[in-house]
N, C-alpha and C positions, 0 to 999 in steps of 0.2 A: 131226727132229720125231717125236714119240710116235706109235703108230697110234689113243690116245686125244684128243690135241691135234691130230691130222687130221680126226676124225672130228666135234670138234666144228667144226673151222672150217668143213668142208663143211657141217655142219646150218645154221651161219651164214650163210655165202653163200646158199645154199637159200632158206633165209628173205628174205633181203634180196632175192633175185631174183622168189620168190612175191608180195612187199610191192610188190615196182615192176611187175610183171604187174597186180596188185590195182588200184594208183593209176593206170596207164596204162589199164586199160580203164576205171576209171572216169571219167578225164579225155576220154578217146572218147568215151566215154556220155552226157557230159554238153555236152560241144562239140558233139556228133550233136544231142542234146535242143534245144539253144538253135537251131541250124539248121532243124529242122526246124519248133519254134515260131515263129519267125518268118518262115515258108513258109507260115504254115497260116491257109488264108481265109475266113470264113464268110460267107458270101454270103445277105445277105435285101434286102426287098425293100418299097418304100415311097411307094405311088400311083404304083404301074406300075413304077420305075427302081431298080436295080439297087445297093445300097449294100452294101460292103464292110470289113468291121472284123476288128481282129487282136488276138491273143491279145497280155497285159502278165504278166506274172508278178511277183508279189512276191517276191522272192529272202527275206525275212523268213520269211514265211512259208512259204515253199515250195508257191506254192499260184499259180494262174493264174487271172485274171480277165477277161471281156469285158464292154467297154461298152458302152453299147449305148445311142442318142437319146430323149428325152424319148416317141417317138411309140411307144414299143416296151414303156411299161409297165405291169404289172401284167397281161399274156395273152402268150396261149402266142406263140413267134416259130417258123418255119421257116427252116431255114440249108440252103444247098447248100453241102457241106464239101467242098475242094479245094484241093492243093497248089501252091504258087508253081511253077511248070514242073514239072508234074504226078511230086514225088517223093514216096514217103512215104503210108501212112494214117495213121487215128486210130480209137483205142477209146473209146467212151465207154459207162459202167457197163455194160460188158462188151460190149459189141456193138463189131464193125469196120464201118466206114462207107470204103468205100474213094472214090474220085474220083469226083464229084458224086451223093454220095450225100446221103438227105434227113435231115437230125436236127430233132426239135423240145426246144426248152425250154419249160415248160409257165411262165414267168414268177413265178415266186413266190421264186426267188433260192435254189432247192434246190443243193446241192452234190453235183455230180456227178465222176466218178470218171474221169481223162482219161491214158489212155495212147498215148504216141507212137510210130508204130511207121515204121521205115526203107523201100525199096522192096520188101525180100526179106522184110519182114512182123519183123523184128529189131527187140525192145523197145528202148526209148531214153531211155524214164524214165514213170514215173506218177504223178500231181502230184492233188491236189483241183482242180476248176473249178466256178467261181460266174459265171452271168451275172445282172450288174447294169444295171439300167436308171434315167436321170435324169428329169427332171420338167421342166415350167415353160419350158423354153428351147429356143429352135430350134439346127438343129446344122449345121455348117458341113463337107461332108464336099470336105476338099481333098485335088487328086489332082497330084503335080509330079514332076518326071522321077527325081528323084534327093534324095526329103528327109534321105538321111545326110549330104550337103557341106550342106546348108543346118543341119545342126541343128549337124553339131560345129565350128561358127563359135566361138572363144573373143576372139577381138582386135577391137576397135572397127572397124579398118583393113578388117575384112573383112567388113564388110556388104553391100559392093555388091554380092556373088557374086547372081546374081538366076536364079531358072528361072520356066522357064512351067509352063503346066499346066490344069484345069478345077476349076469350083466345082461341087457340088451342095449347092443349100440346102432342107431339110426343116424343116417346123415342128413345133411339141410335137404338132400333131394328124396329121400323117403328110403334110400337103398338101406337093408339091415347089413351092416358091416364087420358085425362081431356079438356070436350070442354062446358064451363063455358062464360057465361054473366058477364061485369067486371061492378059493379056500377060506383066504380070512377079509374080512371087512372093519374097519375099527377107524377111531378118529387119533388125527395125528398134530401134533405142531406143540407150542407151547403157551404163549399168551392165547396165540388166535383159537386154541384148543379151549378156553372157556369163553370166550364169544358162541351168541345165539345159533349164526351161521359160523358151522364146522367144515373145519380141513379135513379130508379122509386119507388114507390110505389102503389100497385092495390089493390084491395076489393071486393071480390064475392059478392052476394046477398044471398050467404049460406054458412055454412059451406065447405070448401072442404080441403081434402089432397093432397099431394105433393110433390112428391119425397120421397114418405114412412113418411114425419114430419105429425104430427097427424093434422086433419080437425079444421080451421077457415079461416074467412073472409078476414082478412088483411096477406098481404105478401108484404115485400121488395125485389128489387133485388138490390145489391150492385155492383156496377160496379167497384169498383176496380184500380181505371183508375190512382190514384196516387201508385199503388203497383207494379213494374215491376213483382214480385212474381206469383202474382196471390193469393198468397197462405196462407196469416197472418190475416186474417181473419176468414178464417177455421179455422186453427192452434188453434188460441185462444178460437172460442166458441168450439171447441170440446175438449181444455182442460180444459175448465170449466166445460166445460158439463160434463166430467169424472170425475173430480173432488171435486164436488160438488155437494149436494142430492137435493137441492132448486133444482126450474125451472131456466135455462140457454135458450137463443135462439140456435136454431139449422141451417143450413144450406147448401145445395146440389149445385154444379156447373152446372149452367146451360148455353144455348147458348137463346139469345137476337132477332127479329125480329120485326120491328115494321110497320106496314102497309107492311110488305114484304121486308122492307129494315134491312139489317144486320145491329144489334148493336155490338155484341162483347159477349166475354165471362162473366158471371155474377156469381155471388154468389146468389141465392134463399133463403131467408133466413125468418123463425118465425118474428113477428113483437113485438117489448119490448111493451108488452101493458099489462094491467088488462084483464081477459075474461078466458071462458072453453079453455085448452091445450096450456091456454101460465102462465102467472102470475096469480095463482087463488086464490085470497084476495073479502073479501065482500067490493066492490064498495062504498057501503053506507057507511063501518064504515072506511076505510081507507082512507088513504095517499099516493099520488105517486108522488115522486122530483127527479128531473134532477140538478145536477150542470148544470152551464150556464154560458159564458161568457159576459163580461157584451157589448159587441159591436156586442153581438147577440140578444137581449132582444128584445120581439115584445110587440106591444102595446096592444093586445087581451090576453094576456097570462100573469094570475097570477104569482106574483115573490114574496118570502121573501130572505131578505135581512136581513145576522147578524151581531150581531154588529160589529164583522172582518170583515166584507165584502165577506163573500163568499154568493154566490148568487146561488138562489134553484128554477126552475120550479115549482110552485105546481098545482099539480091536483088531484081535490076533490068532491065530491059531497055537496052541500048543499044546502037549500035557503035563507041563511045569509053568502055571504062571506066574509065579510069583517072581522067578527067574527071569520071564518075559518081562514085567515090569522092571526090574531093575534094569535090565538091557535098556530098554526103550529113553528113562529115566538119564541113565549115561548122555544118551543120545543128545538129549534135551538138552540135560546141562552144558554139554558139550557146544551144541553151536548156540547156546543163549553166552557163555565164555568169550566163544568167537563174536557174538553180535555189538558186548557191551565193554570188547576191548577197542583200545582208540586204532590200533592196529590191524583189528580185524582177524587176530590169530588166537585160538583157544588155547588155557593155561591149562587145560586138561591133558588134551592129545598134541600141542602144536599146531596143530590142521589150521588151515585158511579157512575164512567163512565159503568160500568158492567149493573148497573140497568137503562140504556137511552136508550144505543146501546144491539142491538146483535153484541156479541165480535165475534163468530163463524163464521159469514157472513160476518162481516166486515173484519176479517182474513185473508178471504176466496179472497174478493174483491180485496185489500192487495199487497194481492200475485201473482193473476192475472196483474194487474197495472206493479208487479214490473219485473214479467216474461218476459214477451211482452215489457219494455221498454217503453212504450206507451207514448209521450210527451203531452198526454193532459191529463195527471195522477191529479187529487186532483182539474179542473179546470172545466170537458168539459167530456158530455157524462156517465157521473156518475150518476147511478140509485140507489136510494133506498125507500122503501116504512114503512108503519104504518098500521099493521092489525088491529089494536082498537085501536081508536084516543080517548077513553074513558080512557084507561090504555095507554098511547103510549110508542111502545118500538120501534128502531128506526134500520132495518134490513136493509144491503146492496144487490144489487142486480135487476136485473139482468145484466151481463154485457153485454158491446155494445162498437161498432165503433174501430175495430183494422188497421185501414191500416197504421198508423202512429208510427209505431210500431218495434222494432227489427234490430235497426240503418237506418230508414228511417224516419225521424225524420226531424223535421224546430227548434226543440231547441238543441246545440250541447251537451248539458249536457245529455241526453238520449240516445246518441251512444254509451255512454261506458257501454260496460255488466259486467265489472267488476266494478262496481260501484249501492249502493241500492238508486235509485234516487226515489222511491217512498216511501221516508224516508227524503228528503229534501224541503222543504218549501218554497223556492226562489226559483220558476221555471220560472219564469216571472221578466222581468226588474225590480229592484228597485221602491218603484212607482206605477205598474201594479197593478190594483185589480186584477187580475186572478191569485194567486199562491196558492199552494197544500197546503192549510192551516190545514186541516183537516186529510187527513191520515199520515202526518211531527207527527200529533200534538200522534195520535195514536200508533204509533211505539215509542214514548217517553214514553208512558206509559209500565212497567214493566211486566204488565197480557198480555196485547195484546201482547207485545214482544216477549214473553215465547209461544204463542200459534201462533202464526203466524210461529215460528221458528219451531213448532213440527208438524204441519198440512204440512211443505213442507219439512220434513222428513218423515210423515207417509204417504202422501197424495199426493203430487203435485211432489214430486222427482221421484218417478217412473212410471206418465202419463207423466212428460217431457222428460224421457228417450225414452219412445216409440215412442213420435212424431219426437227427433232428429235420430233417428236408424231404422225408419221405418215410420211413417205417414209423414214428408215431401216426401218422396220418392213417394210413393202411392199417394199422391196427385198430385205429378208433374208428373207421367205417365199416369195420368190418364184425365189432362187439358190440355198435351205437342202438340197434335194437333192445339188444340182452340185456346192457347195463338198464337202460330203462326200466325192465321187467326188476332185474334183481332190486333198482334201488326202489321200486315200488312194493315186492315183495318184503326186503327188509325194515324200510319206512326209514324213521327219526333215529331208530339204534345203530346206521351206517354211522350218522353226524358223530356218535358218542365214542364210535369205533375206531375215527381217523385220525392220526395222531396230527397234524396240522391241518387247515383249513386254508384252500383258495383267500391270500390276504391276510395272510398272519402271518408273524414273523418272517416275513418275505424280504427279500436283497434285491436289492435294481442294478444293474451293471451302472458303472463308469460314479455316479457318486454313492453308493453303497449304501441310502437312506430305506430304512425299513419302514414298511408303514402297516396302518392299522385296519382290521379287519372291518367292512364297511357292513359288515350283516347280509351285505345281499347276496343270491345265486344260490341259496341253497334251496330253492323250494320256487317252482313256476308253472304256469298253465300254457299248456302250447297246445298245437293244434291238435295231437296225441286226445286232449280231453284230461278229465281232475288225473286219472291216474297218471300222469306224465311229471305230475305238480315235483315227484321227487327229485327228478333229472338233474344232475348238474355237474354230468361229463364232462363239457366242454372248458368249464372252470377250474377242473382239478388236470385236465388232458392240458392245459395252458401252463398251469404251474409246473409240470413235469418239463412239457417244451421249455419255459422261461431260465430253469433251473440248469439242462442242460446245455444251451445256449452260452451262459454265464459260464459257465465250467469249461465249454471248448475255448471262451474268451482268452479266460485264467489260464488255462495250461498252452494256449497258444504263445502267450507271451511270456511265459515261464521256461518252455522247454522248444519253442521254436523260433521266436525270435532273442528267446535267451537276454531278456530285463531283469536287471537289478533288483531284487525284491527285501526290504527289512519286512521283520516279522513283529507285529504287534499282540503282546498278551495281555486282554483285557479282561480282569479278573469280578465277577459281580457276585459279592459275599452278601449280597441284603437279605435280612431276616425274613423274609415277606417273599421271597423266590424257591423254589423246590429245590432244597439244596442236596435231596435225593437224587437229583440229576446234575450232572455238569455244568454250570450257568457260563463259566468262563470262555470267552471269545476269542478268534484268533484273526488277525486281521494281517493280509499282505500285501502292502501298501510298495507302490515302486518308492524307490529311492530319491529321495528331493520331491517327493510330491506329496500333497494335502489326505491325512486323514480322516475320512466319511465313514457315515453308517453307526457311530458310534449310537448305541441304544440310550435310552435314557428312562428306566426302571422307577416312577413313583409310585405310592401306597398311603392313605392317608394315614395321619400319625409318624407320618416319617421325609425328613425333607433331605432329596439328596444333592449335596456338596459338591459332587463332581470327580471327575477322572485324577489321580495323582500319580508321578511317575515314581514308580517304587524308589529308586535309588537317588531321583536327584529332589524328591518332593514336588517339584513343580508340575501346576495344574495343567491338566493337559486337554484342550475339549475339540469339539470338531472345527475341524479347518486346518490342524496343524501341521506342520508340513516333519515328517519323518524321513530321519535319514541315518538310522541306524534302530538295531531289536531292541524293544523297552518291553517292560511289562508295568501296565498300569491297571489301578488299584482304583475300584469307585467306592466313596466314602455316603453312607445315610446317617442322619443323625434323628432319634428318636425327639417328636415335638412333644408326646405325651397327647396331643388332640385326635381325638375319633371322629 
């Protein structure tokens, strides 16, 4: 080798070993920075007790945020600044603040200048810092041994992991309104239980109240985290709750902390259970069932199983279960007999479907399901109980779990509000055991028909007038700060989480044309400043309005001015569509008038043919005028072109 081909390999090496010097301290630097940010405590203080909150950084932006509860805004806050096992200061716009030292933010959201520094006083990085403060809603500041095994929970199977821990509850105005020992602490739900932002659920060791909902043990918080809204959750049990004389769960928006770190905006909600001020049935002599779908079914948890296949949680008391289960199972089959004779009389016991069920509650249920659109209608989340398993008579109730609700929806057959889809049966692929077997089977019956139709003219038409012309409003001014926070808090993983989007598969009243999602509103700068860029309330709080608008339309004309209605089955088999989920349409077109909305499903490499009426062949496309039920069939035909 030359002494000029020596001379440059060594400049090489050189270099390469400067580059990895270079990257290895910045890899320190930056592993140090994050260590030390989530060490670092700011300590204030809110009628009298002592609340603790932790630095979130936006890795986008490279920029650190503190949240800060409703009670803290718009004046100045005092922090005692302190590290997790006292390692480490902090500089902020120049000044060191070493271990319990005092800093004030003068509350106006100024951006300050936050540098980390090690124990030997060694920079670690220097980031902008903004403290933001919410509005409106009380804050939950929970404190549990170990919130990292509870957060990075990914699998169903592991919810049970439970900690203890304490609650402190602070209201928008600073008063402490509840400071409670939590027995257990653990995350709750099913899908939304492996999403980043977790559901919880906690349990006092006494009774307590809560947001004014009356005193017990157990409380959910709903995180919401598939609902851009915020808001159909509410919506729903408070128009049950009005609607309806049984017990409903009730539920207050709250703001989220855990170990001091910000979770996001939550729903506080009653827990569906037996007990004093929730569901009050004797333990002993009843029944409590959950529909269930059958790829959620746990190995600890009694299930009957009818002979349709719709599948029931049961929970009971006794010391012969197995005995209980067969009873229960009787039960089942028995008014599923009654539901699927044309008669309406079980070939079991003779009984009427009237003498099984409560017609009233089940109505009531019904109606609920079919307001809200709800895609897991007749399959999932479906309560109902047995106050004397001696005499069983089989009441619906209470209802639960709305985020999925109001064209936000994973099956597209629930988007359309002009359409009664908790009156259809096939909600689930061909196949599927999970379909609405049971309230399809209900609304067939003549008594339920007739009462379900006059409970949402006496009853349910004018609580859904209020919440369209005034309770969404009221809700959305009253969460518009939080949501901000939360959707900046969670960023771009909201967008991933929602099962529709403002402008997608969306229905317009009166010609039924769906249109396409135009990309915008997910992301803007308002006078808030960058962090406000996630906001897009207002678009997803429209589509909820829009959706229920359309629905009071529909069942106005269906069940109070009492129109003609055929039923259109439009069946979309394309290879190219999720045929994991439902695709087939249902379309309720008055009688003698033109049908709209019809979808039109391409993919390249496949050209579709058009709509055909299963029985008589003829093509059938938009504009035609229907004047009896067809089911029609769209054909793709593969081009072979990519």
């Amino acid at each position: 080798m030359t002494f000029g081909n020596k001379m440059r390999l060594l400049v090489a090496v050189s270099a390469m070993l400067m580059l990895a010097a270079v990257l290895t301290v910045s890899y320190v630097r930056t592993d140090h920075e994050k260590e030390l940010a989530e060490g670092l405590i700011f300590e204030c203080a809110a009628d009298g007790q002592k609340i603790e909150v932790r630095l979130w950084e936006d890795e986008e932006e490279e920029k650190y945020y503190l949240f800060l509860p409703s009670c803290f805004a718009g004046k100045p806050t005092e922090f005692v600044l302190r590290y997790e096992g006292g390692k480490g200061t902090v500089g902020i716009d120049g000044t060191v603040y070493k271990r319990n030292s005092l800093w004030t933010d003068g509350g106006k959201e100024e951006i300050h200048k936050l540098e980390l520094k090690g124990p030997l006083g060694t920079s670690a990085g220097e980031k902008p810092l903004q403290v933001l403060a919410s509005a409106n809603l009380p804050a939950l500041m929970i404190s549990a041994e170990d919130e990292k095994d509870i957060l990075d929970l990914t699998e169903f199977a592991n919810k049970k992991y439970i900690e203890t821990g304490n609650l402190l509850m602070v209201d928008e105005s600073g008063s402490v309104v509840c400071r409670e020992n939590l027995e257990k602490f653990k995350v709750r739900g099913n899908l939304t239980a492996t999403l980043d932002k977790k559901p919880f659920t906690f349990t006092f060791q006494r009774p307590v109240s809560l947001c004014g909902m009356k005193p017990a043990c157990k409380w959910n918080l709903l995180a919401n985290a598939t609902d851009g809204s915020y808001i159909r959750n509410k919506l729903v049990l408070d128009l049950a709750n009005a609607s309806i004389d049984a017990y409903e769960p009730d539920g207050e928006f709250v703001e989220v902390y855990l170990n001091g770190v910000y979770q996001g905006m939550y729903l506080l909600t009653e827990a569906v259970e037996i007990g004093e001020n929730r569901l009050e049935i004797p333990e002993q002599d009843s029944w409590f069932l959950e529909m269930e779908l059958d790829f959620r079914m746990e190995e600890d948890v009694p299930y009957v199983i009818s002979d349709a296949g719709q599948i029931f949680a049961a929970g009971f008391v006794s010391a012969k279960p197995s005995e209980e289960i067969s009873r229960i199972r009787y039960m089942i089959n028995d008014i599923e007999r009654a539901l699927m004779a044309e008669d309406g009389v079980s070939t079991l016991s003779g009984k009427d479907l009237g003498e099984l069920i409560d017609m009233d509650s089940w109505a009531e249920a019904f109606l609920v399901q079919e307001i809200s659109g709800d895609h897991d209608t007749g399959i999932a989340s479906q309560f109902s109980y047995v106050t004397d398993k001696e005499n069983p008579l089989l009441y619906a109730g209470p209802v639960w779990d709305f985020d999925g609700v109001m064209g936000n929806v994973n099956t597209p057959m629930f988007g359309n509000p002009a359409a009664l889809t908790a009156s259809v049966c096939r909600s689930r692929p061909e196949g599927n055991a999970n379909q609405n077997r049971w309230l399809s089977a209900m609304y067939n019956n003549p008594e339920f028909q007739a009462l379900t139709a006059e409970k949402y003219r006496e009853v349910f038409r004018e609580n859904l007038g209020w919440a369209i012309e005034e309770g969404i409003d009221q809700y959305t001014e009253k969460i518009r700060r939080s949501a901000l926070l939360d959707a900046l808090k969670w960023h771009e993983k909201r967008q991933d989480w929602i099962f529709v989007h403002p402008g997608e598969n969306r229905w317009a009243i009166g010609d039924g044309k769906s249109t396409e999602n135009d990309g915008s509103g997910n992301e803007r700068v308002s006078a808030e400043g960058m962090y406000a860029r996630f906001s897009d309330l207002d678009q997803h709080v429209d589509m909820v309005r829009e959706f229920l608008l359309q629905k009071k339309d529909f069942l106005d004309r269906l069940w109070v001015e009492k129109r003609d209605f055929c039923v259109v089955e439009v069946r979309n088999e394309a290879p190219f569509l999720n045929q994991d989920y439902n695709q087939t349409l249902y379309y309720w077109v008055e009688k003698g008038t033109p049908l709209a909305g019809l979808p039109r499903y391409e993919m390249e490499g496949y050209d579709f043919t058009g709509y055909f009426d299963r029985e008589s062949g003829e093509n059938i496309s938009e504009g035609a005028t229907i004047c009896e039920d067809c089911i029609l069939e769209g054909i793709w035909e593969e081009t072979g072109e990519q």
